[in-house]
C-alpha positions as CSV (number, residue, x, y, z in Angstrom):
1,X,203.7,110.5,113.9
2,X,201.5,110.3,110.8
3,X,203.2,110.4,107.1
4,X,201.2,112.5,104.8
5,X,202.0,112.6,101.0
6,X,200.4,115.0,98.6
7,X,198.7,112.4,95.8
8,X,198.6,113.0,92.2
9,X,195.6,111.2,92.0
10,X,193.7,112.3,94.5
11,X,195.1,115.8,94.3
12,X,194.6,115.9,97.8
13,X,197.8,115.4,100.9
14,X,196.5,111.6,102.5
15,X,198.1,110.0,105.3
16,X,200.5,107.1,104.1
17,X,199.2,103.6,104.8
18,X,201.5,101.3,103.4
19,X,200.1,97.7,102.1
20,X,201.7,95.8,104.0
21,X,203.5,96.7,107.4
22,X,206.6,94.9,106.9
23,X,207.9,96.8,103.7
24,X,206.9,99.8,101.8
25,X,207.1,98.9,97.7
26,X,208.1,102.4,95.5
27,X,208.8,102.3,91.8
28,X,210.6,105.2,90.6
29,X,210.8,106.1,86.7
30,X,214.7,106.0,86.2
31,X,216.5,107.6,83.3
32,X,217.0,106.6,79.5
33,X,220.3,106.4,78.9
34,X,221.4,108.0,76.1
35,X,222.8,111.2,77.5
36,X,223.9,112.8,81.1
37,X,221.4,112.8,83.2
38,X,220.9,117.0,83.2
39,X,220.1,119.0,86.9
40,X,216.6,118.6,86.6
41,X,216.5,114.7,85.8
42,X,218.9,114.4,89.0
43,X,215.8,116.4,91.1
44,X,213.9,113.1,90.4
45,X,216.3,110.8,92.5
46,X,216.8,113.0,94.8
47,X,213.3,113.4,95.7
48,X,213.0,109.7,95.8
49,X,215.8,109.1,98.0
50,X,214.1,111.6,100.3
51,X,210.7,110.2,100.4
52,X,212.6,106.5,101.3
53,X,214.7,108.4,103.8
54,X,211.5,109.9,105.3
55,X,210.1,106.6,105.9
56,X,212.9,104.5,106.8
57,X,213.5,107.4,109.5
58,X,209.4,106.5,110.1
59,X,210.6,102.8,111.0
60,X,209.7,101.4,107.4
61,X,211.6,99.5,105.3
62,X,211.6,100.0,101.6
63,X,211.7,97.6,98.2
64,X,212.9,99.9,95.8
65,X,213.0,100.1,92.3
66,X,214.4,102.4,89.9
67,X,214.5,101.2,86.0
68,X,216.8,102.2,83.2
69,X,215.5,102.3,79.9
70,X,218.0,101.7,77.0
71,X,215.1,100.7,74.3
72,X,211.9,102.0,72.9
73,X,211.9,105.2,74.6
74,X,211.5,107.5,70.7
75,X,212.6,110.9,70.3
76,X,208.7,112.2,70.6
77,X,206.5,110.8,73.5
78,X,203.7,110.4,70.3
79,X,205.3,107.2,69.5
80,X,207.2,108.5,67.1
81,X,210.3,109.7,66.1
82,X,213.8,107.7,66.4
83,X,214.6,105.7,69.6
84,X,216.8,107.7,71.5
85,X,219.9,105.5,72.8
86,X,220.2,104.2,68.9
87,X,220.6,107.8,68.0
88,X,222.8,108.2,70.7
89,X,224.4,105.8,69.8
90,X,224.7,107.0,66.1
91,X,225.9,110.6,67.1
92,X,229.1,108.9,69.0
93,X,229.7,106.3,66.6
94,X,229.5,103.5,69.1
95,X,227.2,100.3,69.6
96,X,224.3,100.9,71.5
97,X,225.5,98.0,74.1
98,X,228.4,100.7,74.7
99,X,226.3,103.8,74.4
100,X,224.2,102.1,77.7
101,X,227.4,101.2,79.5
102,X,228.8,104.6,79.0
103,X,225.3,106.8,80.4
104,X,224.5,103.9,83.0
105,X,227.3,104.5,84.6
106,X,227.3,108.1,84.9
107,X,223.9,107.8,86.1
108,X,225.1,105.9,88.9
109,X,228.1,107.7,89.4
110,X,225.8,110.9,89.9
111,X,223.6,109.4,92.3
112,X,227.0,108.2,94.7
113,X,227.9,111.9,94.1
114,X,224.9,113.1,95.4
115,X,224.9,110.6,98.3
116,X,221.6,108.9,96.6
117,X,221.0,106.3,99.1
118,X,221.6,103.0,96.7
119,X,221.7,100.3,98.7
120,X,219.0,97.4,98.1
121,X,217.6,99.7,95.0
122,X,216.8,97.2,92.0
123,X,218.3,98.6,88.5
124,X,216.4,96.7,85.9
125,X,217.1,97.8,82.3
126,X,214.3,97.1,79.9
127,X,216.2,94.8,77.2
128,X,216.5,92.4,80.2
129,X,212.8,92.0,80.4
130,X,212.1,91.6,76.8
131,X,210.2,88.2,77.5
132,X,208.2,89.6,80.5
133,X,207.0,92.6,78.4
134,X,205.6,90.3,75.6
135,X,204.0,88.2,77.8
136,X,202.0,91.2,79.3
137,X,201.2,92.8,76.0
138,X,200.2,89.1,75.0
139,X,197.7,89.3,78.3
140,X,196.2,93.0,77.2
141,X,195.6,91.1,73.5
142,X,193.8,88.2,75.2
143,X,191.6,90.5,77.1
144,X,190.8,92.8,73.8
145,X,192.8,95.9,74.7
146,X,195.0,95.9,71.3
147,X,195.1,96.4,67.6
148,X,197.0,96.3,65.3
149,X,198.3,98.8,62.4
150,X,201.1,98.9,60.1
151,X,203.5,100.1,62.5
152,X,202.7,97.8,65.4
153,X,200.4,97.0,68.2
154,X,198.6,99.6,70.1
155,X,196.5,99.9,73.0
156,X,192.9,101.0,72.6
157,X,192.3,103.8,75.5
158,X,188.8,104.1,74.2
159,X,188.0,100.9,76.3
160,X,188.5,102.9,79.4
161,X,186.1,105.1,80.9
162,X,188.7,106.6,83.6
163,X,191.6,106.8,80.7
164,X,193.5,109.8,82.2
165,X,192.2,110.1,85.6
166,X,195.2,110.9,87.1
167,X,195.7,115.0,86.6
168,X,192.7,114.9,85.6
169,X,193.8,115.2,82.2
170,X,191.2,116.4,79.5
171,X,191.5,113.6,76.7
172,X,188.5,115.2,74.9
173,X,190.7,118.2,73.8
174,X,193.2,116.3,72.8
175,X,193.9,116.2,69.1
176,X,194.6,113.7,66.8
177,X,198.7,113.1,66.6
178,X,200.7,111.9,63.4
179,X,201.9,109.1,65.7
180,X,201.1,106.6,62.2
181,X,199.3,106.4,59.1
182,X,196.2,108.7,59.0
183,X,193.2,106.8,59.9
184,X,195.2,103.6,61.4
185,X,194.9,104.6,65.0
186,X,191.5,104.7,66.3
187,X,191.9,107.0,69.1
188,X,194.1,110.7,69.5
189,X,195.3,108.7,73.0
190,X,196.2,105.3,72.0
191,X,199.6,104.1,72.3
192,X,202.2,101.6,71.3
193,X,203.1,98.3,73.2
194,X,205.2,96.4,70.6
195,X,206.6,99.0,67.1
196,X,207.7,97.0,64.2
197,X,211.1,97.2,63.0
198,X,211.6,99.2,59.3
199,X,211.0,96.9,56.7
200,X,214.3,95.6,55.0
201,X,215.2,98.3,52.2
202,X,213.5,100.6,54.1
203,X,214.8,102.9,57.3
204,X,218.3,101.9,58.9
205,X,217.9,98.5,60.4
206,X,217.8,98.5,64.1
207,X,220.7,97.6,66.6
208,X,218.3,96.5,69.1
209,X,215.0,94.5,67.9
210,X,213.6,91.1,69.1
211,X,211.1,88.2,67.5
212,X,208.0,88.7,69.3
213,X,204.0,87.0,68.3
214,X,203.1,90.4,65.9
215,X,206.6,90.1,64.1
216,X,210.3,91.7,64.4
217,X,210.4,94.7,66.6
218,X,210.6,96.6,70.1
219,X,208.6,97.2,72.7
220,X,206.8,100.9,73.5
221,X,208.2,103.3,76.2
222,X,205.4,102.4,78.4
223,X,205.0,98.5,78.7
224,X,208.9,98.1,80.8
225,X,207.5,100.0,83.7
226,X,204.2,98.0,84.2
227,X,206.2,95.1,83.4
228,X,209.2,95.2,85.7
229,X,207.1,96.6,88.4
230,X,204.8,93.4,88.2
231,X,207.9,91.5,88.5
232,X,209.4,92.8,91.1
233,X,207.3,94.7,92.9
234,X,203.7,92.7,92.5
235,X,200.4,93.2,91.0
236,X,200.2,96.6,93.3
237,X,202.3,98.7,94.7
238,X,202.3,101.4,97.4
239,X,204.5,104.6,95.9
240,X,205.3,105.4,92.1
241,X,207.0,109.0,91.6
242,X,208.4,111.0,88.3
243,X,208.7,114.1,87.0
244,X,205.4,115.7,86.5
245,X,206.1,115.5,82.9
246,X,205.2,112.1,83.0
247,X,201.8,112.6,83.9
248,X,199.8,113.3,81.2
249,X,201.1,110.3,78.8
250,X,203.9,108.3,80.9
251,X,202.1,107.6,84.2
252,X,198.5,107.1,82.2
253,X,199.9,104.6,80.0
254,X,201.1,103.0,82.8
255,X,197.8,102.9,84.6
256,X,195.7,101.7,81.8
257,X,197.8,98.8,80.4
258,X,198.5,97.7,84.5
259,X,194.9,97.6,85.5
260,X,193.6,96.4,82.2
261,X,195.7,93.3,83.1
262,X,194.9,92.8,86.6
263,X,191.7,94.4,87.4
264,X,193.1,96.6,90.3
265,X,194.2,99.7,91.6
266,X,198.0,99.8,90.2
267,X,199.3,102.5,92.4
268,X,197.9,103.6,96.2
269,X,200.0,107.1,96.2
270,X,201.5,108.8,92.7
271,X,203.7,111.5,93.7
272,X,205.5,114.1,91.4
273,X,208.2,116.4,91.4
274,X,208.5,120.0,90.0
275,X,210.5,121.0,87.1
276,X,213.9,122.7,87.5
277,X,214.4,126.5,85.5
278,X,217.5,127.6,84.6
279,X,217.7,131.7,84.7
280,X,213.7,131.5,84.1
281,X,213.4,128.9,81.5
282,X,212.6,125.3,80.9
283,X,215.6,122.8,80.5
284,X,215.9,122.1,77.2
285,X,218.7,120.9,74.6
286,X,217.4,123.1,72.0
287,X,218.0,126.4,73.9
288,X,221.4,125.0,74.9
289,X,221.1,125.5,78.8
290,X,221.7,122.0,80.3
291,X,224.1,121.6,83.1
292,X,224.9,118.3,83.7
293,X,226.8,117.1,87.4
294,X,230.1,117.3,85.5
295,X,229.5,121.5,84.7
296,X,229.1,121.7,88.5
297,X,232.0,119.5,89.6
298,X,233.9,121.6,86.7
299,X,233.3,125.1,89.0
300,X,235.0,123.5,91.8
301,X,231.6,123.2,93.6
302,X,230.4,120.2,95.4
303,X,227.8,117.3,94.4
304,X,226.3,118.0,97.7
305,X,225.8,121.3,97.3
306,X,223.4,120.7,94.5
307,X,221.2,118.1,96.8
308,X,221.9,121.0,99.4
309,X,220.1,123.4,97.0
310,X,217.1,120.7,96.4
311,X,216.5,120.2,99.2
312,X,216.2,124.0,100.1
313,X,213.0,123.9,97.4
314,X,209.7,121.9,98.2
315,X,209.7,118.8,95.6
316,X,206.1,120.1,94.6
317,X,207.8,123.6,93.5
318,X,209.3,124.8,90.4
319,X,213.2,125.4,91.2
320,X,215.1,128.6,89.5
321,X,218.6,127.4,89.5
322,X,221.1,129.8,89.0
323,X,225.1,129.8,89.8
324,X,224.8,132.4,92.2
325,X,222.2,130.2,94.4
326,X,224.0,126.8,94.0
327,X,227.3,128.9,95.4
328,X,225.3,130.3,98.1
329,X,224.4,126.5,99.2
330,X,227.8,125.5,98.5
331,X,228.4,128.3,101.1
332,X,226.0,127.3,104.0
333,X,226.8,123.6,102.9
334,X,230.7,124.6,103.9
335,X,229.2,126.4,106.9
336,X,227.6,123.2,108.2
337,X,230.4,121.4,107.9
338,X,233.3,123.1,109.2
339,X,231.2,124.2,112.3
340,X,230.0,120.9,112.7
341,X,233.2,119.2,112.5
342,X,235.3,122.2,114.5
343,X,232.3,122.3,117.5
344,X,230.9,118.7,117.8
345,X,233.1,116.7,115.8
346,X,234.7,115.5,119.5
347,X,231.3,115.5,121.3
348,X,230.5,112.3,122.3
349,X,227.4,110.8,124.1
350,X,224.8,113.2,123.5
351,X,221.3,112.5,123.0
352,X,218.8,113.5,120.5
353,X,216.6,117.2,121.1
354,X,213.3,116.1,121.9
355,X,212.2,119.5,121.1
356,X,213.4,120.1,118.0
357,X,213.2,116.6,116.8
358,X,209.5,117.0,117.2
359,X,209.4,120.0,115.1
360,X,211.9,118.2,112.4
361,X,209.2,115.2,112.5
362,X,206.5,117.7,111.6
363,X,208.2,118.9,108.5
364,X,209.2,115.9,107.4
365,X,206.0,114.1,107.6
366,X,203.8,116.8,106.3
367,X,204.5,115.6,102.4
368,X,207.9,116.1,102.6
369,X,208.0,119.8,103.9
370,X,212.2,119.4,103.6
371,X,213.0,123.1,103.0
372,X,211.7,124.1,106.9
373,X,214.1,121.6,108.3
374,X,216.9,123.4,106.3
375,X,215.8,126.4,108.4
376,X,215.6,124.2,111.3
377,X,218.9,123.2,111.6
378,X,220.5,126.5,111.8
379,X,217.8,127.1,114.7
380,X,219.6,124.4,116.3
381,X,223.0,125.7,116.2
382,X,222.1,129.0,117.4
383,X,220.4,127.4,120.5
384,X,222.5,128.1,123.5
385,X,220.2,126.0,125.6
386,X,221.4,122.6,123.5
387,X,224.4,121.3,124.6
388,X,226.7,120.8,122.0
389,X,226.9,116.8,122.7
390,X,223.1,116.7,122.2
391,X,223.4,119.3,119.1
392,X,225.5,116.7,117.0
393,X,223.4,114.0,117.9
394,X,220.3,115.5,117.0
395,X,222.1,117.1,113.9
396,X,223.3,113.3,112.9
397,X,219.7,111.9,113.4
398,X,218.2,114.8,111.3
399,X,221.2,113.8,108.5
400,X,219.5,110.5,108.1
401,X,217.0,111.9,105.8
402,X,218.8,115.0,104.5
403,X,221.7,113.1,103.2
404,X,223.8,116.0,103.9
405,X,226.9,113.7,104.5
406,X,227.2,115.0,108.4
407,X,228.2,111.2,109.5
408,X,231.4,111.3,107.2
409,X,232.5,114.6,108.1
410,X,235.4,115.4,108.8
411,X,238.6,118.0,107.8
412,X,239.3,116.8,104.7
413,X,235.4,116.4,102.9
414,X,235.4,120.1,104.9
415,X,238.2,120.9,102.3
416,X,236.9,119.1,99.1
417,X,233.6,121.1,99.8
418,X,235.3,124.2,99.8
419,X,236.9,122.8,96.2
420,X,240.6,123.1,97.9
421,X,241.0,119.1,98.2
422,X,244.3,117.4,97.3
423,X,245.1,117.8,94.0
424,X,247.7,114.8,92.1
425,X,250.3,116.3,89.7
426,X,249.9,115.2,86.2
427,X,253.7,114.1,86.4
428,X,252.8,111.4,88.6
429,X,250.0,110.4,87.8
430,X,250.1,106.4,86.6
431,X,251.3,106.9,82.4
432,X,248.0,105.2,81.5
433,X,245.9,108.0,83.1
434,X,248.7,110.6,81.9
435,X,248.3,109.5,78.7
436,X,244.9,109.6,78.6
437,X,244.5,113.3,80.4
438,X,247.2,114.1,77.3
439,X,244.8,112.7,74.6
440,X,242.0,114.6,76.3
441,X,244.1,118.2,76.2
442,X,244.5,117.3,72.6
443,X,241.2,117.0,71.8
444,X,240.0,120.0,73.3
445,X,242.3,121.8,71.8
446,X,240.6,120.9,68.4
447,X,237.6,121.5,70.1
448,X,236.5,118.2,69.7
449,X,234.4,118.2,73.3
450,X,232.3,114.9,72.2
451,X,235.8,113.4,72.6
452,X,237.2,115.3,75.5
453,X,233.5,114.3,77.2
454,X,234.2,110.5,76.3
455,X,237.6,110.4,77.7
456,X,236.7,112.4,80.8
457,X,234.0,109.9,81.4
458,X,236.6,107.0,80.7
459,X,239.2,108.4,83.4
460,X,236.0,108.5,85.7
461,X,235.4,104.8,85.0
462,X,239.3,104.4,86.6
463,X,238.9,106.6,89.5
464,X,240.0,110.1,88.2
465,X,238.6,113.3,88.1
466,X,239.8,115.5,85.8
467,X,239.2,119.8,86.5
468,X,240.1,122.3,83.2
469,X,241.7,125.2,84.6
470,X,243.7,128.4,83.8
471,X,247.3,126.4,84.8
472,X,246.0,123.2,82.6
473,X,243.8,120.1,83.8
474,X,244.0,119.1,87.7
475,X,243.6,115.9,88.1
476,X,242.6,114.2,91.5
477,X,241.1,110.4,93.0
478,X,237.6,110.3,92.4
């Protein structure tokens, strides 16, 4: 069947026609790793994985990349501000090499949680493509797109009739920023490709800061993406996805500075995901109402039963999350399972509906309408006309692009969904991990969470999870 995605840049739903036949190339902005990766950043990879489910299930394959940005990424998108892993790093009194370590790895350690299909997926980080950024920015100064001011080289948007084409975004209105010296930037919409470092005497020197043509510094936000992408992806690619936050500045910048260099179309199909609400509002630090993975795991509710939850919500929707909904999906999630494991689970040899995998085909191939196969499903097991030996296959082939973990399942993933798996006594536990569970009670105690959160993370990095309850901490394999 035809694959139809909705396209940011078209604003229209167009039916996918990949580059090339033999694989489909998707870039997908990753995270910055300075923090946990809150519920609404984890959306983002969800809705990735689906889209490279849906077409792997379509008889694609898929090059995929997802970067990790550990420099240049400031505290305001207006270029300015402090870069945000060095003042991560400042507010745990660690190096920023550690600071990246630490919020890498719980990135990826969410995405196995959430059954994020991983394998093949490129990871490059930004500070390993120093060199190939340079080189590009050195391209755009060739070709007359830069200037330079006193706090580094920016790109001149002016030059580009089309700047902002994709939302349609209405740089007339736009107002000039305080993104540098008044008068230094020519243009409300220019932004930076290479900042200079603080002048010595001056702001705090930098951990992270590189010798580049223009003098000491970093490179923008903006420049990794096209640059990585380049590298491994080529001059043009078929699928690049985000947040819809990232279209007005983000996915622009990346535009201009990409086709500026090669003089084509950078991306064929831009797609976007929603945001995520919590109670009605916007996910934000400041009004203290980010749940992370851990928050979830901490209620004795499954990973899956947040992707269980997403995927009950089109991607192109704005989600209301609220604990009563991700316990009702933990509920159905449960549902799915135990029925699946106690009615099929020794059902062999059946083959897939052709009736309902028609319909499933439909859904998932009309921009990723995921949320009717949800309702699909349950159609399915209340169908007395499918035998159960055809049920589980069908439910299986359907699982290849929900993720919902139905090929692994079995009695005891039916018990750690209901949050009653095995448990290890703190006694027994090896006296390196008891020790550090210990340290951990002690600091939460003091209330000294930044602590408690850094050795809860550690205990992660050896296999342990670690649950605060009424009795004490519970402790099991991770």
């Amino acid at each position: 069947m035809v694959v139809k995605f909705h396209n940011t840049l078209t604003n229209e739903n167009e039916e996918f026609k990949p580059r090339k036949e033999s694989a489909v190339t998707m870039y997908n902005c990753g995270p910055t790793v300075y923090d946990y990766a809150t519920i609404g950043n984890l959306r983002a990879y969800v809705f990735a994985d689906s889209i490279k489910r849906v077409l792997k299930y379509s008889g694609y394959d898929v090059k995929q990349v997802i970067n990790i940005t550990d420099v240049g990424h400031l505290t305001s998108d207006a270029d300015e501000g402090e870069d945000k892993v060095e003042s991560g790093a400042k507010r745990e009194g660690i190096k920023v090499k550690d600071i990246v370590k630490r919020y890498t790895n719980a990135f990826f350690n969410d995405l196995k949680k959430l059954n994020v299909d991983t394998k093949n997926i490129i990871f490059p980080k930004a500070t390993e493509y120093i060199g190939e950024q340079i080189a590009f920015i050195q391209t755009l100064d060739e070709k007359g797109y830069t200037y330079k001011t006193s706090d580094g080289i920016y790109f001149d948007t002016s030059l580009l009739p089309d700047y902002g084409k994709l939302g349609n975004i209405d740089t007339k209105g736009l107002k000039e920023g305080a993104r540098i010296k008044k008068g230094e930037k020519k243009n409300p919409t220019d932004f930076a490709l290479w900042k200079f470092s603080p002048p010595a005497g001056g702001e705090e020197k930098r951990q992270q800061e590189w010798d580049s043509p223009w003098g000491v510094g970093f490179p923008g936000w903006h420049i990794e993406c096209s640059a990585m992408s380049m590298k491994h992806l080529g001059k043009q690619i078929d699928i690049h996805t985000g947040g819809v936050d990232h279209i007005p500045v983000h996915h622009n910048n990346e535009i201009a500075q990409t086709e500026s260099v090669t003089g084509k179309q950078f991306v064929n199909y831009w797609m976007h995901n929603e945001f995520i609400t919590i109670e009605g509002q916007k996910i934000a630090k400041s009004l203290g109402n980010t749940i992370y993975l851990k928050n979830i795991i901490d209620r004795g509710l499954s990973p899956l039963s947040l992707r269980y939850w997403f995927l009950t919500a089109h991607y192109r929707t704005k989600a209301n999350f609220t604990w009563d909904a991700l316990e009702a999906a933990q509920t159905a999630l449960f549902k799915l399972h135990k029925h699946f494991v106690e009615e099929y689970g020794a059902k062999k040899g059946g083959v897939v509906s052709i009736e309902y995998k028609e319909k499933f085909d439909a859904f998932v191939n009309n921009d990723l309408d995921i949320p009717q196969t949800i309702a699909l499903i349950w159609d399915l097991i209340k169908d007395e006309n499918v035998p159960k030996e055809d049920k589980r296959s069908t439910l299986l082939s359907f699982d290849e692009v929900l993720g919902l973990g139905l090929d692994h399942s079995n009695k005891k993933l039916v018990g750690l969904l209901s949050g009653k798996g095995e448990k290890l006594k703190v006694g027994k536990l090896p006296e390196e991990i008891k020790n550090l569970v210990d340290e951990r009670e002690k600091a939460r105690k003091k209330e000294d969470f930044e602590k408690a959160d850094a050795i809860r993370d550690e205990l992660k990095e050896k296999g342990y999870e670690i649950e605060d309850t009424d009795k004490g901490p519970e402790v099991s394999t991770s």
